[in-house]
N, C-alpha and C positions, 0 to 999 in steps of 0.2 A: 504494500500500500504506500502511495505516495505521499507525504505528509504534507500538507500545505492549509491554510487555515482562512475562514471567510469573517468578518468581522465589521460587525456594526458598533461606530462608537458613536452611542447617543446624547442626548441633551440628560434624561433623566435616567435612562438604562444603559449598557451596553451587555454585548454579547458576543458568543466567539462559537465558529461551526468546522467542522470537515468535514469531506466525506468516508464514509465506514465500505467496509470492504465490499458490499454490493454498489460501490458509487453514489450511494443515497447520503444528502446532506443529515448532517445527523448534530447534534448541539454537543460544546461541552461544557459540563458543570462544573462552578466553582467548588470554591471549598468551603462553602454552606449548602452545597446538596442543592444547587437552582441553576435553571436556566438561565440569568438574566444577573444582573451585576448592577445595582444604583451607581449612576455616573458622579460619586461625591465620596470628597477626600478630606481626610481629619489627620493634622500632623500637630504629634506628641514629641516636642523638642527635635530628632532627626529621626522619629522613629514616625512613617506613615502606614493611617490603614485606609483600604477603597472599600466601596462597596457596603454591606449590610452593617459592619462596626462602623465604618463610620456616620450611615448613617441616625444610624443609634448612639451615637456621641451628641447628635444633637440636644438632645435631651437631657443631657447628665455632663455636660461644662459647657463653661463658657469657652469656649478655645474656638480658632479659627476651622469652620470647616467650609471649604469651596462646593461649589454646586453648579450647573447649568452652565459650565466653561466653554461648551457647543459654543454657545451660542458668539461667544467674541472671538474664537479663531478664525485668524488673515485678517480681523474687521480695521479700521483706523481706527476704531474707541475701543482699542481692543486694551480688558483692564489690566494692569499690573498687579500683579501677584507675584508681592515680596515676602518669599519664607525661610528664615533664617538667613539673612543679607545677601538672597539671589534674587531676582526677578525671574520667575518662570515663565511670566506670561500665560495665554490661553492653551498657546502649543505646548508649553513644558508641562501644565499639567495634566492637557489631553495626554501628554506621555505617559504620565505614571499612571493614570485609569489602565491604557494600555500594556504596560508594565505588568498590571496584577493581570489582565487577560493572557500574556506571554507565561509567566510565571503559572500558570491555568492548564496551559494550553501542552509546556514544557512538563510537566507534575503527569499530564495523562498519555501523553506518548511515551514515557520512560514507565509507565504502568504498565502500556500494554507490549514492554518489550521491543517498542521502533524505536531507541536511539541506540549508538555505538556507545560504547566505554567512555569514546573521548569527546562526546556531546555533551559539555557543562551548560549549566544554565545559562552564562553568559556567553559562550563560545558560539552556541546553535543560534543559527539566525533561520528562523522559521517562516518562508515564504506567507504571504497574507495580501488577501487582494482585502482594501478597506473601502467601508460607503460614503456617502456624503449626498448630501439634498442635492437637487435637479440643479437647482439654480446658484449654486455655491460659484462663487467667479475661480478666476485662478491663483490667486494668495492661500486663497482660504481651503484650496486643495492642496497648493505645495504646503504651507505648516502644518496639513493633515498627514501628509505625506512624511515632514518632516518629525513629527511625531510618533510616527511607526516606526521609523530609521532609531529613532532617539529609543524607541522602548525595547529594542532589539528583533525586530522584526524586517523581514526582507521583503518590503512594498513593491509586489508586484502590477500590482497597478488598484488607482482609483475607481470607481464605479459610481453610477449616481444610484441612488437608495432606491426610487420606484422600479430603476429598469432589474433589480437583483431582485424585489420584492413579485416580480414577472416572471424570471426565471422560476422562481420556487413555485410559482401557482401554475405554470404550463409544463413541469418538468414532465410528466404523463401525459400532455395534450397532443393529440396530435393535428385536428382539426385546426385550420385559421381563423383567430378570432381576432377584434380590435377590443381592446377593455382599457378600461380607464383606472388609472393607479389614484386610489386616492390615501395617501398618505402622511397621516397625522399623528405625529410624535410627541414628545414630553414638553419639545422647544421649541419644533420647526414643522414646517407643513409645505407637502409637495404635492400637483395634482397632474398629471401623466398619462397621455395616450400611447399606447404599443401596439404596434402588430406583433403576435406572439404564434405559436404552432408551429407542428414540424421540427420540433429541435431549435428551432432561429426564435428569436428576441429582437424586434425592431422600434424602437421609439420614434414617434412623431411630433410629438408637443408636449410641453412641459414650460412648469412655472409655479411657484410658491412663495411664501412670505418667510422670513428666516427670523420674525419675531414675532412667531405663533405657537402654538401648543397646547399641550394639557395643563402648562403651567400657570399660562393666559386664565385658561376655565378654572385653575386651583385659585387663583386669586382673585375671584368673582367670588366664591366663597367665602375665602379671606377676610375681604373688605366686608363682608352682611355681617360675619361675626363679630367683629371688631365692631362695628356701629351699631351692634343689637346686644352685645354686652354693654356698652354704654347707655344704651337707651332706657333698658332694662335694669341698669346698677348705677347710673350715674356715675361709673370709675372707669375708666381707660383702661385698657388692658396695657399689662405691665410691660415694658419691653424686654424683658427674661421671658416671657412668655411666645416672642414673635415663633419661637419654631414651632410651640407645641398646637399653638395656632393654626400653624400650615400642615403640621399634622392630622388635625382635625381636619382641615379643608381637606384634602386630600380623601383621607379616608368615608366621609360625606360624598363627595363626587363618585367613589366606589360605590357606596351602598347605594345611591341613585342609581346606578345604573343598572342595578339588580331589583332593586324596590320603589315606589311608588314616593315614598316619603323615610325622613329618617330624624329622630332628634338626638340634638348635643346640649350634652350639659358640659358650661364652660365655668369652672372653679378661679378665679383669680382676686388680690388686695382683698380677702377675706367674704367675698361675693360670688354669689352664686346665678348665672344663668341659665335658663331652659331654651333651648332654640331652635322648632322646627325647620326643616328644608323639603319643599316640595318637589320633586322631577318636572312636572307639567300643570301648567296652569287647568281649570274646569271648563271644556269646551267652549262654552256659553262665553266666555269671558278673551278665546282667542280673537286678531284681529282676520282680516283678509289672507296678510301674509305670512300668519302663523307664525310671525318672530316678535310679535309686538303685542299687548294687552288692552284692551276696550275696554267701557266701562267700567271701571274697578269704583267698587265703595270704599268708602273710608276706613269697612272692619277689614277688609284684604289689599289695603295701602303696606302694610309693615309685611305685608306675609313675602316669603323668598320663594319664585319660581325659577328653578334651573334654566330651564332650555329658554324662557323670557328674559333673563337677564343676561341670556349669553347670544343676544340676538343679531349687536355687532359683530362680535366674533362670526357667526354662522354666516352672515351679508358679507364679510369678506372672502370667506370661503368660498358663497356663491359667484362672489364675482372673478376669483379665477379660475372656479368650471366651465363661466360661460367667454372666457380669453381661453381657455388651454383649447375648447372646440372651435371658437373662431377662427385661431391661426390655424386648424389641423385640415380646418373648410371641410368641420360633422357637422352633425347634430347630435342629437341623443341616439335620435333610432339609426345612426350609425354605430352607436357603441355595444357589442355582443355581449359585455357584461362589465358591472363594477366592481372591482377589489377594493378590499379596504385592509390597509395595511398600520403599522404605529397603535402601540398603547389605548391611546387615546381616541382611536375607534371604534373603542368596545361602549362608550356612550351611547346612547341610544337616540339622540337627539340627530345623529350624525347619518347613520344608514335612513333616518325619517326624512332627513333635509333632503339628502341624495334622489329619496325615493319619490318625495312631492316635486320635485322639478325637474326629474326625467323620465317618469310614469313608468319605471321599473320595478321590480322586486330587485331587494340586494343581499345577497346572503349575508347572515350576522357570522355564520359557519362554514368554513369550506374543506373536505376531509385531505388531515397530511398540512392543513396551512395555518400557521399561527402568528394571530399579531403581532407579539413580541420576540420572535424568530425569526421569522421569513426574509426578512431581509440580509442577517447574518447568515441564514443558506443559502440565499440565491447568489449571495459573494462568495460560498465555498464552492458552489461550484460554475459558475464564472469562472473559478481557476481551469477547468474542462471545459466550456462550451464557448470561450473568448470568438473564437471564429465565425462563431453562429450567432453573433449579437452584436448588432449595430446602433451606436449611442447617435445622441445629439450635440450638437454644439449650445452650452448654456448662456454662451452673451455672444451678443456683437460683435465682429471685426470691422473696423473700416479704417481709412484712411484720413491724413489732413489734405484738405482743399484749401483755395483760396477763391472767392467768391463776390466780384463790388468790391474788390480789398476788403472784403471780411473773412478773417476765419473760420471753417466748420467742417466738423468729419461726416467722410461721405461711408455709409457702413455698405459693406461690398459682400459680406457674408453675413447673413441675417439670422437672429436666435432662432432656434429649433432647427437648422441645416441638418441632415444627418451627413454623419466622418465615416470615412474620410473627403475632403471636399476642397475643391481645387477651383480660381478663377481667374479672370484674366480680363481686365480693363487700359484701354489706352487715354491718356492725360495728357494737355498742356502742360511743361512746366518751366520757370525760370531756369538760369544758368547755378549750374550748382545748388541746386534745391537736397533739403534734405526728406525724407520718406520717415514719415510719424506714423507709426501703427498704434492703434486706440483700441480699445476695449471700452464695449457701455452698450446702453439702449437706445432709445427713438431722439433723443436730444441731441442735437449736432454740431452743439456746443462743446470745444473740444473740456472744459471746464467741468462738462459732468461725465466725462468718461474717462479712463486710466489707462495712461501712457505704456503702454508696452514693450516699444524700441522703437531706433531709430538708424537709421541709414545714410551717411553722408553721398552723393550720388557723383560728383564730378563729370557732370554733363552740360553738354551744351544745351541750349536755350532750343526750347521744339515738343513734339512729341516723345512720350514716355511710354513705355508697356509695364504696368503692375500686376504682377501675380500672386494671388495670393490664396496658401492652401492648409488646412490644419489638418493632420494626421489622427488616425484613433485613439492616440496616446496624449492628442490636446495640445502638440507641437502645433504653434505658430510657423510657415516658412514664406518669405517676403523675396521677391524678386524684382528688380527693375532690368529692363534692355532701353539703353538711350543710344542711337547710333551704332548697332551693332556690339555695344562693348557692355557686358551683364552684369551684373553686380546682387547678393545675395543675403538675408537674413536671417537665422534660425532664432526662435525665441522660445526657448523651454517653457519658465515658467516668470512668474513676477520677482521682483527683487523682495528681497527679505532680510533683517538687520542679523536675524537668527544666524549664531555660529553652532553647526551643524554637531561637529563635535563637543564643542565645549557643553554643551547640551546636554548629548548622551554619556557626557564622562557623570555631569551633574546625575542624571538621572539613574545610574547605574549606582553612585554611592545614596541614593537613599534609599535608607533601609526601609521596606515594604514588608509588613506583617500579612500575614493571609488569617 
């Protein structure tokens, strides 16, 4: 058996898969006995732990614990996290989440007998194709990438999270279908069309918000509590109290999704609250678009309806279902079925939205697919079927123009292209112009898109031939012909301050408890 590992690292889970000796993605388990791994780290002087201790740390100190680092890795506001006089940044500490998956991952191949003698835990570098949202640009894939290097793993390549979350639901299909990925995580939210069957994985459109989640919905909760203990006790809830809080939230969002209604009782500064949460408002009381509430009296003013208070949330959701089938030029009854993949699917608010606005049935169940897996399988094996699955391009390519003497980028490869993808345009240009490759969206403002490279040209004044083509690996390559004489760009990835090693030296001396 060939050992290589597929690996989703989340906003609030992560997880880690390979395939088992009949080639079937199969999970592996920590060391609490689970599939799934809380993406959140608690460090005790130099001694760190991930996952279930630490998330249970919250509770019993006050000490620094990280959470939800998805969400700032490659961003500009991406926060500084200084632990014991290092800056890890979002990437370093996506590493050690990673770390304890490597460390997981190492612990059950030396179980079952697949490593040599001289395979140490820091020696083995264990092959791993990792995910990432549809729409993640290219920073935020290289320090994901750089993160796997850093936690000792040998990144074979990136993936986006809907097109793996495909592979695992057609791994058996053999008919062609079109389905719609709709994938909604702890942090981030992706929605995805694929042609899938036959062995092949093909993506057509894709686009999501990378400041969405279940965490979003945890904090709709959150916030009722916090101002229904007050309402109720005239005291604040105490700020020692903010995680047990969020625990509660949390655990409330569960039981909705299984029950009807649920009540908390909140203990804090020597008071005591009772606090109903309803799932669904009383029909009579929905409006037209079933996200909003009509006449409410005054006794059902204070009362807390879930899926009515999460109404934005869901309106933004509907609106890139109805951009991901725009550009793909469906409709609904183009689409053969809907997946629902992330956590935070398992809502029931979510398969009901899906199902009133494209007159479907959605299955809540599909046999062999799991929300909080499927995605870590379909990157184990991704490592097998790379040749039979054709991704997208998730931003923009274009170029700088001049225009009236104004500037602005002309985008010459447009989001959702499927790679490999190759073009070829001919230009005016001055003498000696230089060639500004951009990354961004519909604004042509080169101000809101990110400079990628650039190309000195030593050309005469006239026309120019630009070629430009991205490989399945997300290589950028830039060509100019002026006068016969070519000139050429390769653009890996974005620039990054990140020192590669200094990094994984860092991350290899901390000490990581399981």
């Amino acid at each position: 058996m060939i050992i290589h590992v597929g690996i989703d690292l989340g906003t609030t889970f992560s997880c880690v898969s390979y395939l088992d000796e009949n080639g079937l993605p199969a999970m592996i388990r920590n060391s609490d006995l689970e599939d799934i791994t809380p993406s959140v780290i608690y460090f005790d002087g130099n001694v760190a732990y991930v996952g279930r201790k630490a998330n249970d740390r919250k509770l019993q100190v006050n000490a620094p614990i990280y959470e939800f680092v998805k969400r700032y890795i490659g961003t500009e506001a991406a926060n500084r996290y200084v632990i014991n006089n290092y800056d890890y940044g979002a990437c370093g500490l996506s590493a050690i989440i990673l770390k304890k998956l490597k460390i997981e991952a190492y612990n059950f191949f030396k179980k079952k007998g697949l490593l040599s003698y001289e395979d140490t835990r820091q020696s083995l570098l264990i092959p791993a194709v990792i995910t990432v949202p549809a729409y993640f640009g290219d920073k935020q894939r290289q320090e994901t990438r750089i993160a796997g290097i850093a936690a000792g793993f040998d990144v074979t390549a990136i993936i986006n999270e809907p097109t793996a979350a495909a592979l695992t639901y057609g791994i058996n299909l053999n008919e062609k279908k079109k389905i719609l990925v709709f994938d909604l995580g702890g942090g981030t939210f992706d929605v995805t069309v694929l042609q899938i069957g036959g062995g092949e994985a093909n993506a057509i459109a894709t686009d999501g918000i990378d400041q969405l989640g279940g965490k979003d919905f945890d904090e709709i909760i959150q916030g009722y509590l916090f101002s229904e203990f007050e309402r109720q006790t005239g005291q604040e809830v105490p700020d020692d109290m903010q995680w047990e809080v969020q625990k509660k939230a949390l655990e409330a969002k569960i039981t909705l999704s299984e029950h009807p209604e649920t009540t908390i009782m909140l203990s804090a500064a020597g008071e005591l609250a009772e606090i109903t949460l309803y799932r669904d408002a009383p029909a009579s009381m929905h409006s037209d678009d079933d996200l909003y509430l009509t006449d409410i009296d005054e006794a059902d003013l204070n009362k807390f309806y879930f899926n009515q208070r999460c109404g934005d949330l869901l309106a933004r959701c509907r609106s890139k279902l109805h951009g991901v089938l725009d550009k793909a030029g469906l409709t609904w009854n183009n689409i053969d079925e809907i997946v629902l993949a992330g956590g935070s699917s398992r809502m029931p608010m979510i398969p009901e939205m899906l199902e009133s606005i494209s007159g479907q049935t959605v299955r809540r169940n599909i046999a062999g697919f799991n929300f909080d897996t499927a995605i870590a399988q379909g990157a184990a094996l991704f490592g097998r079927m790379r040749s039979h699955v054709q991704d997208i391009n998730s931003k923009s390519i274009g170029i700088e123009l001049k225009r009236n003497n104004e500037i602005f980028v002309k985008h010459l490869i447009k989001k959702n292209t499927p790679l490999p993808v190759s073009i070829s345009e001919k230009f005016k240009a001055e003498e000696n112009a230089t060639l500004r490759v951009y990354e961004g969206e519909d604004n042509e403002e080169p101000d809101f898109c990110t400079l990628r490279g650039k190309l000195e040209l030593s050309n005469p004044q006239g026309e120019v031939t630009v070629g430009l083509s991205i490989d399945f690996n997300g290589t950028i390559h830039a060509q100019v012909e002026a006068n016969g004489i070519k000139a050429g760009l390769k653009i890996k990835s974005s620039e990054t301050d990140i020192d590669v090693e200094e990094l994984k030296e860092k991350i290899e001396q901390v000490d990581l408890r399981l």
